[in-house]
mmCIF file of the N, C-alpha and C atoms, coordinates in Angstrom:
data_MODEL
# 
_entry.id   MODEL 
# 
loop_
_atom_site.group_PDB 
_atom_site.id 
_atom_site.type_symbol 
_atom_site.label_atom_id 
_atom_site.label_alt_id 
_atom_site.label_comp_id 
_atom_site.label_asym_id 
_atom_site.label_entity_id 
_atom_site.label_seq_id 
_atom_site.pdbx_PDB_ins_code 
_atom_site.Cartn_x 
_atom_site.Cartn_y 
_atom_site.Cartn_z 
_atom_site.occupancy 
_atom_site.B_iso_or_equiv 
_atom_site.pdbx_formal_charge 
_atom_site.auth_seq_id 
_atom_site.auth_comp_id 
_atom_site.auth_asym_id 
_atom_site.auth_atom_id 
_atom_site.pdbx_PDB_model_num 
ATOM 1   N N  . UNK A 1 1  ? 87.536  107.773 101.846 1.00 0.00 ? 1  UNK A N  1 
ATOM 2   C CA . UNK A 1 1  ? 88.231  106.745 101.077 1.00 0.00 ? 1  UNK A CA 1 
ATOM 3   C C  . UNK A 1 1  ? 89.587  107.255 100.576 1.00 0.00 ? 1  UNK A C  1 
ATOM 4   N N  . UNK A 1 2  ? 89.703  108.522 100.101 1.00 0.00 ? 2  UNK A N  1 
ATOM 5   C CA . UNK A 1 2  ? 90.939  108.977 99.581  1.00 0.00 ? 2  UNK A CA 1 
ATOM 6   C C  . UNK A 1 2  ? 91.749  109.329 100.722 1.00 0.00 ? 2  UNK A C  1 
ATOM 7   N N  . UNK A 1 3  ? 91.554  109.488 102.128 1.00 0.00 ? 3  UNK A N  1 
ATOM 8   C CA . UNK A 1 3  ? 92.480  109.512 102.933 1.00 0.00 ? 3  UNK A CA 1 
ATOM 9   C C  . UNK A 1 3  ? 93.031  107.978 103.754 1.00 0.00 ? 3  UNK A C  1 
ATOM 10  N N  . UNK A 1 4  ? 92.075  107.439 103.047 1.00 0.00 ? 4  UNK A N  1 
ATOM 11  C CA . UNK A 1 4  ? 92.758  105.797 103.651 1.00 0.00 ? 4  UNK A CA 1 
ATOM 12  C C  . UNK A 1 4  ? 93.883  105.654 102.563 1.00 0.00 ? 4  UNK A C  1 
ATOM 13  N N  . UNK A 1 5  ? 93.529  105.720 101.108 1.00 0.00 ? 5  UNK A N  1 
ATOM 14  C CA . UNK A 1 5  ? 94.808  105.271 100.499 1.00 0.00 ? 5  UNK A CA 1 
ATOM 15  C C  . UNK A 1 5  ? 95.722  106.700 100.495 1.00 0.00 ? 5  UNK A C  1 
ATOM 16  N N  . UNK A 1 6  ? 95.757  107.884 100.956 1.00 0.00 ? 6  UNK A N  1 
ATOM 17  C CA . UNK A 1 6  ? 96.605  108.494 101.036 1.00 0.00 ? 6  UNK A CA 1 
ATOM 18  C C  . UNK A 1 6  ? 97.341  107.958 102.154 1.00 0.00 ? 6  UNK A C  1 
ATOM 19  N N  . UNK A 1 7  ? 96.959  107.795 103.441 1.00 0.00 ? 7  UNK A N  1 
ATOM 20  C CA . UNK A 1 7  ? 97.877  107.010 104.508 1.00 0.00 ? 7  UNK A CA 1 
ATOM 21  C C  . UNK A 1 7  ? 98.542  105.532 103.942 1.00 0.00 ? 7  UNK A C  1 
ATOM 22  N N  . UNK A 1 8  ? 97.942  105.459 103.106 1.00 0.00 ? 8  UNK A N  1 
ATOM 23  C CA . UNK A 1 8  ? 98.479  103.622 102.807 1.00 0.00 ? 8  UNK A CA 1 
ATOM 24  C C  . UNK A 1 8  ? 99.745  103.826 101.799 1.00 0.00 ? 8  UNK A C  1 
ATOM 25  N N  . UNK A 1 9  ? 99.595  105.436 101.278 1.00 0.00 ? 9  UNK A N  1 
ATOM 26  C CA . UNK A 1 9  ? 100.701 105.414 100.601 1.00 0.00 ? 9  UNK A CA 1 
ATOM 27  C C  . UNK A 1 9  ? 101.791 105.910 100.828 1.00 0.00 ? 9  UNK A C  1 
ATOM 28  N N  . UNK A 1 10 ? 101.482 106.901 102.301 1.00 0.00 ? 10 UNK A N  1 
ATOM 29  C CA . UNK A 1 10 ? 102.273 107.797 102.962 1.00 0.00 ? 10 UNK A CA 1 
ATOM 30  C C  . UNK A 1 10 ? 102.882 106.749 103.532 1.00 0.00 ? 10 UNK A C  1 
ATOM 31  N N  . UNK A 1 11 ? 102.380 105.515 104.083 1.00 0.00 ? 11 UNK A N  1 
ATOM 32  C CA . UNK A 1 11 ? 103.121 104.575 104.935 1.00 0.00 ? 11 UNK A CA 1 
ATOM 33  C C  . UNK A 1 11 ? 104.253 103.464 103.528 1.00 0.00 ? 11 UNK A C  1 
ATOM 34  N N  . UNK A 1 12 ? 103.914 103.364 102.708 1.00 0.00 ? 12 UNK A N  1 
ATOM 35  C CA . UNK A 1 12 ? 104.579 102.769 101.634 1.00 0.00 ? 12 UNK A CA 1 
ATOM 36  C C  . UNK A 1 12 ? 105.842 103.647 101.619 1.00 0.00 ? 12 UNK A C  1 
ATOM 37  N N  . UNK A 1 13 ? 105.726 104.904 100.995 1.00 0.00 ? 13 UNK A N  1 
ATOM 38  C CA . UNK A 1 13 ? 106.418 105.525 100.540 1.00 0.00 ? 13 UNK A CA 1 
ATOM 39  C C  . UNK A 1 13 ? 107.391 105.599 101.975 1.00 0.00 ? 13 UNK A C  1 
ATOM 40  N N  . UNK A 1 14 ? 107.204 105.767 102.911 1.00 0.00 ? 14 UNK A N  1 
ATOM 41  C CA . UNK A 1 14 ? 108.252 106.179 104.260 1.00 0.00 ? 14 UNK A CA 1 
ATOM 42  C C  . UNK A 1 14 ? 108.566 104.878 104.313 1.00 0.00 ? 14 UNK A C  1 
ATOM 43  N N  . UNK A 1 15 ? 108.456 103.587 104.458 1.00 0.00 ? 15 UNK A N  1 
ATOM 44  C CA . UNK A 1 15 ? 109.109 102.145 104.395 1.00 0.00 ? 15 UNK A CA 1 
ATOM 45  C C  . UNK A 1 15 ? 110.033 102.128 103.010 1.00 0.00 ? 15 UNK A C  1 
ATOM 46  N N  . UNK A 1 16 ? 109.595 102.311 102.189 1.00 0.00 ? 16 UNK A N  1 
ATOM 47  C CA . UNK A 1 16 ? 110.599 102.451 100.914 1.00 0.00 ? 16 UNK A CA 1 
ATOM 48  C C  . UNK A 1 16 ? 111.772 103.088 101.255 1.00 0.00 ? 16 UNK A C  1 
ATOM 49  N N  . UNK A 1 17 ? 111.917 104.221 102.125 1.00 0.00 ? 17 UNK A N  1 
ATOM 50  C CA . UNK A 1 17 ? 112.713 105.623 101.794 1.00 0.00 ? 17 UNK A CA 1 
ATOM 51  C C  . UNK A 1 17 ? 113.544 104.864 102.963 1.00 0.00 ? 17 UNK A C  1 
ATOM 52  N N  . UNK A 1 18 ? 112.509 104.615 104.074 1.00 0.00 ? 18 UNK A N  1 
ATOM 53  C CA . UNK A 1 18 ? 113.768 103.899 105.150 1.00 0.00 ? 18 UNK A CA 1 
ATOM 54  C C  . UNK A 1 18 ? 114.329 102.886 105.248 1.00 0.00 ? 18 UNK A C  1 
ATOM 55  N N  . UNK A 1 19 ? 113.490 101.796 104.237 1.00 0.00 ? 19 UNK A N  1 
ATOM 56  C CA . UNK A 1 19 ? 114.793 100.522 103.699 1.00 0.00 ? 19 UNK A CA 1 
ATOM 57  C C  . UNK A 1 19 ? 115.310 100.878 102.852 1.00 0.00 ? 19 UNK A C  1 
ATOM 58  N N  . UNK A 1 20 ? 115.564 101.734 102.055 1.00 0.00 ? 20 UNK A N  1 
ATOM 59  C CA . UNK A 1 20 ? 116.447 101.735 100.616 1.00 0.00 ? 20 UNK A CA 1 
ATOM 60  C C  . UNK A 1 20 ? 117.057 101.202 100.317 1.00 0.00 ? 20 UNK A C  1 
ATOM 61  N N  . UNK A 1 21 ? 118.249 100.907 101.324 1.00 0.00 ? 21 UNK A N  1 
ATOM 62  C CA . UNK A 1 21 ? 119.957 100.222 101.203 1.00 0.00 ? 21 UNK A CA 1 
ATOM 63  C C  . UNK A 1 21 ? 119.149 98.276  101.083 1.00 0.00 ? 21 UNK A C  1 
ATOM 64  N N  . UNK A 1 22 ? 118.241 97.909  101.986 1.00 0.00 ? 22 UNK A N  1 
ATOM 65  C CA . UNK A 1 22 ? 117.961 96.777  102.239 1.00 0.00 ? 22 UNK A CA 1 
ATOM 66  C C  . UNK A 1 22 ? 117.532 95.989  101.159 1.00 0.00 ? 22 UNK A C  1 
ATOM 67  N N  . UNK A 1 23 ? 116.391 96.973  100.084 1.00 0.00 ? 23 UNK A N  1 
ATOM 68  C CA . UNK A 1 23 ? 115.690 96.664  99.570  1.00 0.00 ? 23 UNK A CA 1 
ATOM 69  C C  . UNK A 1 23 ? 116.560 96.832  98.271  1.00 0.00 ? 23 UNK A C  1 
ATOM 70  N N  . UNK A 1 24 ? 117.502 97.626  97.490  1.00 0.00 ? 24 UNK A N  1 
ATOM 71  C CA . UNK A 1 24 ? 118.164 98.145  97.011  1.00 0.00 ? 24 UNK A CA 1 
ATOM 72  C C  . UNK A 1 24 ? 119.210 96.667  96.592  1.00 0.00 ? 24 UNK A C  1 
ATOM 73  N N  . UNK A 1 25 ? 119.805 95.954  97.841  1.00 0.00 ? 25 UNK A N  1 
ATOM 74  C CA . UNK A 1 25 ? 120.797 94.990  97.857  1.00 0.00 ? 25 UNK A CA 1 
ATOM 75  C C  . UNK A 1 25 ? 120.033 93.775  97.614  1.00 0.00 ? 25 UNK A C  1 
ATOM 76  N N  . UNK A 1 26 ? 118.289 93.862  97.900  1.00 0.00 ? 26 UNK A N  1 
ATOM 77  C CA . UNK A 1 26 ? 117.475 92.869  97.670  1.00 0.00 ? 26 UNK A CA 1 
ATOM 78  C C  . UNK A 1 26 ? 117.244 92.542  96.247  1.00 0.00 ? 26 UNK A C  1 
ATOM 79  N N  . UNK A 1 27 ? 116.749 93.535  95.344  1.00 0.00 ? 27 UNK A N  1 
ATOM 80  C CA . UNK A 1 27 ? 116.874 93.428  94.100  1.00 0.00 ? 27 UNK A CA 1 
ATOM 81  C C  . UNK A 1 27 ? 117.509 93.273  93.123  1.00 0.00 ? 27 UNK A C  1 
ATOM 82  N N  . UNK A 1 28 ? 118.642 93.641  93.424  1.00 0.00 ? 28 UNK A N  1 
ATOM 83  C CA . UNK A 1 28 ? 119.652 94.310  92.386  1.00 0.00 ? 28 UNK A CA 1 
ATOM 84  C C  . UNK A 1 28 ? 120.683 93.463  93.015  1.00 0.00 ? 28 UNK A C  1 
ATOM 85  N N  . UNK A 1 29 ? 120.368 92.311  94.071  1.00 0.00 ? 29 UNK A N  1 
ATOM 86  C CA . UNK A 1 29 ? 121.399 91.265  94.622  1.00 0.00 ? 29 UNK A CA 1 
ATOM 87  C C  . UNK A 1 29 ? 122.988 92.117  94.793  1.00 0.00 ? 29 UNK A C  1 
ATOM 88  N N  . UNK A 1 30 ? 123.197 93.075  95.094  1.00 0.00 ? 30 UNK A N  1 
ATOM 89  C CA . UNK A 1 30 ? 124.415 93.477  95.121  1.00 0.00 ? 30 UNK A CA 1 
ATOM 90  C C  . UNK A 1 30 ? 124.810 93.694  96.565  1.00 0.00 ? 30 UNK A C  1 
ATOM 91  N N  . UNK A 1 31 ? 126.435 93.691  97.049  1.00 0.00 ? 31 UNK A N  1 
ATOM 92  C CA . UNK A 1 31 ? 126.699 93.948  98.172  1.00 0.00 ? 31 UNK A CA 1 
ATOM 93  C C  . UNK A 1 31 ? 126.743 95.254  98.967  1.00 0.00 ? 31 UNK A C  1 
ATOM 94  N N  . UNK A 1 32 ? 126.810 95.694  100.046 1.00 0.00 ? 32 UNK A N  1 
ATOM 95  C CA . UNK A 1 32 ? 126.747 96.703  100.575 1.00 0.00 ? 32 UNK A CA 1 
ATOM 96  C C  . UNK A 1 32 ? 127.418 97.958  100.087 1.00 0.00 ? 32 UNK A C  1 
ATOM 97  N N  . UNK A 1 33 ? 128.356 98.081  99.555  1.00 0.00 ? 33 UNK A N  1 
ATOM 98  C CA . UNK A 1 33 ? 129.166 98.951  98.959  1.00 0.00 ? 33 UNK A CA 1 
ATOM 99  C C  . UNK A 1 33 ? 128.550 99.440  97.304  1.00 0.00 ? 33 UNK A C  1 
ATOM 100 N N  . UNK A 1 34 ? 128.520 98.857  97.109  1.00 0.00 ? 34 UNK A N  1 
ATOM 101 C CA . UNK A 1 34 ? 127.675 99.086  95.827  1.00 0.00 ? 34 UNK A CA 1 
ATOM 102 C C  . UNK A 1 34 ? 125.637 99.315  95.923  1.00 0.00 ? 34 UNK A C  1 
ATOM 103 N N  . UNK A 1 35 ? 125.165 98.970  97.019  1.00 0.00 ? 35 UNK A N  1 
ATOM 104 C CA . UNK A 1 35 ? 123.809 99.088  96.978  1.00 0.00 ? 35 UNK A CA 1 
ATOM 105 C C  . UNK A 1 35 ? 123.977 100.502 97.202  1.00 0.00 ? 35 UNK A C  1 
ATOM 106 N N  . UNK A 1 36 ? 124.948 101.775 97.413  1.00 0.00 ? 36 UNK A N  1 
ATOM 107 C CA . UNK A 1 36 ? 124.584 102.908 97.918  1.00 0.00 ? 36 UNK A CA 1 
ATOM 108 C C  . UNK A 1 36 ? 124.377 103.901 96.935  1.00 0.00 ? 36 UNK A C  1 
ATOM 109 N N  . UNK A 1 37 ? 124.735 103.062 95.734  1.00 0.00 ? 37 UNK A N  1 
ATOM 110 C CA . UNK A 1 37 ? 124.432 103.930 94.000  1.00 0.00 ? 37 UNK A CA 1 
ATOM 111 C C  . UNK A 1 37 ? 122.928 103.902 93.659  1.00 0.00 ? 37 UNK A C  1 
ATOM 112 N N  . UNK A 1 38 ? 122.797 102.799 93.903  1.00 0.00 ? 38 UNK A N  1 
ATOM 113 C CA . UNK A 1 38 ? 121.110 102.214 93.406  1.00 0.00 ? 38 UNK A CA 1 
ATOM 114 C C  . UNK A 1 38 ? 120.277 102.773 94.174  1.00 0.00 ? 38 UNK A C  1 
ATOM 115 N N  . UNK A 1 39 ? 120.309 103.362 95.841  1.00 0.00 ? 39 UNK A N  1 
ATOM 116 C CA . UNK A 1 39 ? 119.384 102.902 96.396  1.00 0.00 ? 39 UNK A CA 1 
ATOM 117 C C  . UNK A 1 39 ? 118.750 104.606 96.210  1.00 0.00 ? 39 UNK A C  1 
ATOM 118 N N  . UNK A 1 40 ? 119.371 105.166 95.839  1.00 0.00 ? 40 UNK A N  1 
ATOM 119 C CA . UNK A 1 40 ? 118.741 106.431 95.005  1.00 0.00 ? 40 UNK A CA 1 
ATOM 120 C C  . UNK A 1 40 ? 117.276 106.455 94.422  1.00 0.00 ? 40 UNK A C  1 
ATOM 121 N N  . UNK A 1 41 ? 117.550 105.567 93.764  1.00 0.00 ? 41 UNK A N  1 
ATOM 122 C CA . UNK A 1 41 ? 115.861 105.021 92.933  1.00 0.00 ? 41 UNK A CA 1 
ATOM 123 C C  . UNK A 1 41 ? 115.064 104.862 93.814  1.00 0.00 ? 41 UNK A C  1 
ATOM 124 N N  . UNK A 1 42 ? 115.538 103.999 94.669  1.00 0.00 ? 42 UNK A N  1 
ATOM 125 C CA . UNK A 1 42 ? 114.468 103.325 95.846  1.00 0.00 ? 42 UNK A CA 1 
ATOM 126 C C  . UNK A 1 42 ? 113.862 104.323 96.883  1.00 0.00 ? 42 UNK A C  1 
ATOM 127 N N  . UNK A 1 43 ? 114.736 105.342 96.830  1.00 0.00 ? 43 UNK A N  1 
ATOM 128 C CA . UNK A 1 43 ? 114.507 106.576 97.989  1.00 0.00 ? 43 UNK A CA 1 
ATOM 129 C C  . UNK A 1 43 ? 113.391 107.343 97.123  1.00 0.00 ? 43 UNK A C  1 
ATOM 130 N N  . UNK A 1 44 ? 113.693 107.784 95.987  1.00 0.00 ? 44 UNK A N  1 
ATOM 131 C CA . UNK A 1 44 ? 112.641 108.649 95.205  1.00 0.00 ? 44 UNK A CA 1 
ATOM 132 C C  . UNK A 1 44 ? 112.086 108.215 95.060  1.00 0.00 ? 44 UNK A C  1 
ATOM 133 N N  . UNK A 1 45 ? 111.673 106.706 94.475  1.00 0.00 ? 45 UNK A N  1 
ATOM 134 C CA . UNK A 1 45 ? 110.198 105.643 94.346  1.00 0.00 ? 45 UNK A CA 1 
ATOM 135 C C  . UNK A 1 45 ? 109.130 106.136 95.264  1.00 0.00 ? 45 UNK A C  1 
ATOM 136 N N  . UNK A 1 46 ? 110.541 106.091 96.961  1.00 0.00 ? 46 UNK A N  1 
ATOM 137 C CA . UNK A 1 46 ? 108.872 106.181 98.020  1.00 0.00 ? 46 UNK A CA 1 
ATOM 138 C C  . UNK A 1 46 ? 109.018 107.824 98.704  1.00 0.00 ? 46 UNK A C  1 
ATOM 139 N N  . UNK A 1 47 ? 109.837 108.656 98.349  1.00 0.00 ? 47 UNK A N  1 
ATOM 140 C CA . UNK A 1 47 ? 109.617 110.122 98.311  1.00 0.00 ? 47 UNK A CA 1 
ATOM 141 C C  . UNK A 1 47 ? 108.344 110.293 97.435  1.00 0.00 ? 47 UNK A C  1 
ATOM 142 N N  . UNK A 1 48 ? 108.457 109.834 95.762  1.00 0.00 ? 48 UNK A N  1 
ATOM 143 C CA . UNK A 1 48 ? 107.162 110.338 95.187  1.00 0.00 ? 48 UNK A CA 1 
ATOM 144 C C  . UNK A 1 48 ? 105.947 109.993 95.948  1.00 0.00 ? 48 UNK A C  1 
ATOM 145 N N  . UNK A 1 49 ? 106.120 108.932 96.318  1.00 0.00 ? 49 UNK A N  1 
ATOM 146 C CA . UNK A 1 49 ? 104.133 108.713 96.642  1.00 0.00 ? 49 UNK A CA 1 
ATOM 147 C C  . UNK A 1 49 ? 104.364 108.887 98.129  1.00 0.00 ? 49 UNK A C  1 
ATOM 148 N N  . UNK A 1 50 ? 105.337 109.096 98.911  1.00 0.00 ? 50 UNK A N  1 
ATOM 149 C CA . UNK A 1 50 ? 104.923 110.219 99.606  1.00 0.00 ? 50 UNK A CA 1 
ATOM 150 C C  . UNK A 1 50 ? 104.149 111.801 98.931  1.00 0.00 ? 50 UNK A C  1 
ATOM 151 N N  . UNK A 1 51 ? 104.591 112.774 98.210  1.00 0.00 ? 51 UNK A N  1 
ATOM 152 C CA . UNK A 1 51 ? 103.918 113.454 97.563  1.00 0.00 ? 51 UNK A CA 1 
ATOM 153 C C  . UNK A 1 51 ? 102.684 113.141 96.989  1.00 0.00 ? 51 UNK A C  1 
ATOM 154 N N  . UNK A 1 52 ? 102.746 112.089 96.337  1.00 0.00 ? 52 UNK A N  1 
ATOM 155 C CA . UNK A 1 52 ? 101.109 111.748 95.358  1.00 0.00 ? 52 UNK A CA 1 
ATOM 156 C C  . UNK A 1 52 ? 100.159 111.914 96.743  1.00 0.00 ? 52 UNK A C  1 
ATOM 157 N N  . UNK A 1 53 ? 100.635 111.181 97.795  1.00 0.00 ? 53 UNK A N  1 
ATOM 158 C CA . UNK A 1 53 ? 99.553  111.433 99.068  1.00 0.00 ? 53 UNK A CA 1 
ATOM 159 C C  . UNK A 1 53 ? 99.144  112.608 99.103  1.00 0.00 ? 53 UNK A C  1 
ATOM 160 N N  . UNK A 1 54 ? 100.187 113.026 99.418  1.00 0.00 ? 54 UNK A N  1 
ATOM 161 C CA . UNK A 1 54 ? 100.130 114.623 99.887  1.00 0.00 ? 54 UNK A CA 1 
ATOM 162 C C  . UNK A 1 54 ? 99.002  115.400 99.152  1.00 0.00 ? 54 UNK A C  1 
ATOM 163 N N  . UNK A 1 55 ? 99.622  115.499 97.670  1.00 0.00 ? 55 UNK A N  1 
ATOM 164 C CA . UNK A 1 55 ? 98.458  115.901 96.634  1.00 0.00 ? 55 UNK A CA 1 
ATOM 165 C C  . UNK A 1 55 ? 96.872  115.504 96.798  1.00 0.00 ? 55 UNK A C  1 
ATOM 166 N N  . UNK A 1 56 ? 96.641  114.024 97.060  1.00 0.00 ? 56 UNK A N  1 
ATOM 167 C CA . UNK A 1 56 ? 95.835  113.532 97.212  1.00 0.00 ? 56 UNK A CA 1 
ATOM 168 C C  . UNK A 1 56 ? 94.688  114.079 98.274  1.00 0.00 ? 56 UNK A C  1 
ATOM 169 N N  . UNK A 1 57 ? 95.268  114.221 99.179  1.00 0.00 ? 57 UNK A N  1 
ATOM 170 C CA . UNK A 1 57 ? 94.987  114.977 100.382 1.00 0.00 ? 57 UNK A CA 1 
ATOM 171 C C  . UNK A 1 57 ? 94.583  116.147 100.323 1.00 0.00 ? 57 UNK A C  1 
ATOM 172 N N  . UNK A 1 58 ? 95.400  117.027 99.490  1.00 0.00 ? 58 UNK A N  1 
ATOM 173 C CA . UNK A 1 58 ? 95.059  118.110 99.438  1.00 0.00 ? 58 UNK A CA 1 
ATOM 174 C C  . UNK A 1 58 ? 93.566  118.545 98.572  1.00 0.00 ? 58 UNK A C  1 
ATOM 175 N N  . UNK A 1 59 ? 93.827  118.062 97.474  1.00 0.00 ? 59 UNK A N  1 
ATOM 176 C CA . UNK A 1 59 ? 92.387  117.629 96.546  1.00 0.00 ? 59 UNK A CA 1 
ATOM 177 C C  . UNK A 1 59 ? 91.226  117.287 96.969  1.00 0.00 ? 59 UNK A C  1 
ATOM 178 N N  . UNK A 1 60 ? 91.363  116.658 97.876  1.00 0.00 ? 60 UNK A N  1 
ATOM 179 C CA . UNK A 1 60 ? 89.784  116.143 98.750  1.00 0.00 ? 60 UNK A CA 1 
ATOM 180 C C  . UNK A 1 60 ? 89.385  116.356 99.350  1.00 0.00 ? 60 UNK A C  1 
# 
């Protein structure tokens, strides 16, 4: 069970990290030039739970 939601989060977290800019201009409604400040957040959001997986994984 803990390696299903570790993959479910490993796959979250890598969609987060590789839309950033998309998701970034989605929220925060801003244009391309300016989504490249914000999307910082959005990259570490799904870097962390990439890690929490990781951890997760490792623990079990």
């Amino acid at each position: 069970m803990t390696k299903i939601l570790a993959g479910i989060l490993i796959v979250v977290g890598a969609i987060l990290t590789y839309l950033s800019k998309k998701i970034a201009q989605f929220i925060w409604k801003e244009t391309v030039d300016t989504a490249d400040e914000k999307n910082i957040y959005v990259k570490l959001s799904g870097l962390v739970l990439i890690i929490i997986a990781v951890v997760i994984t490792a623990l079990s």
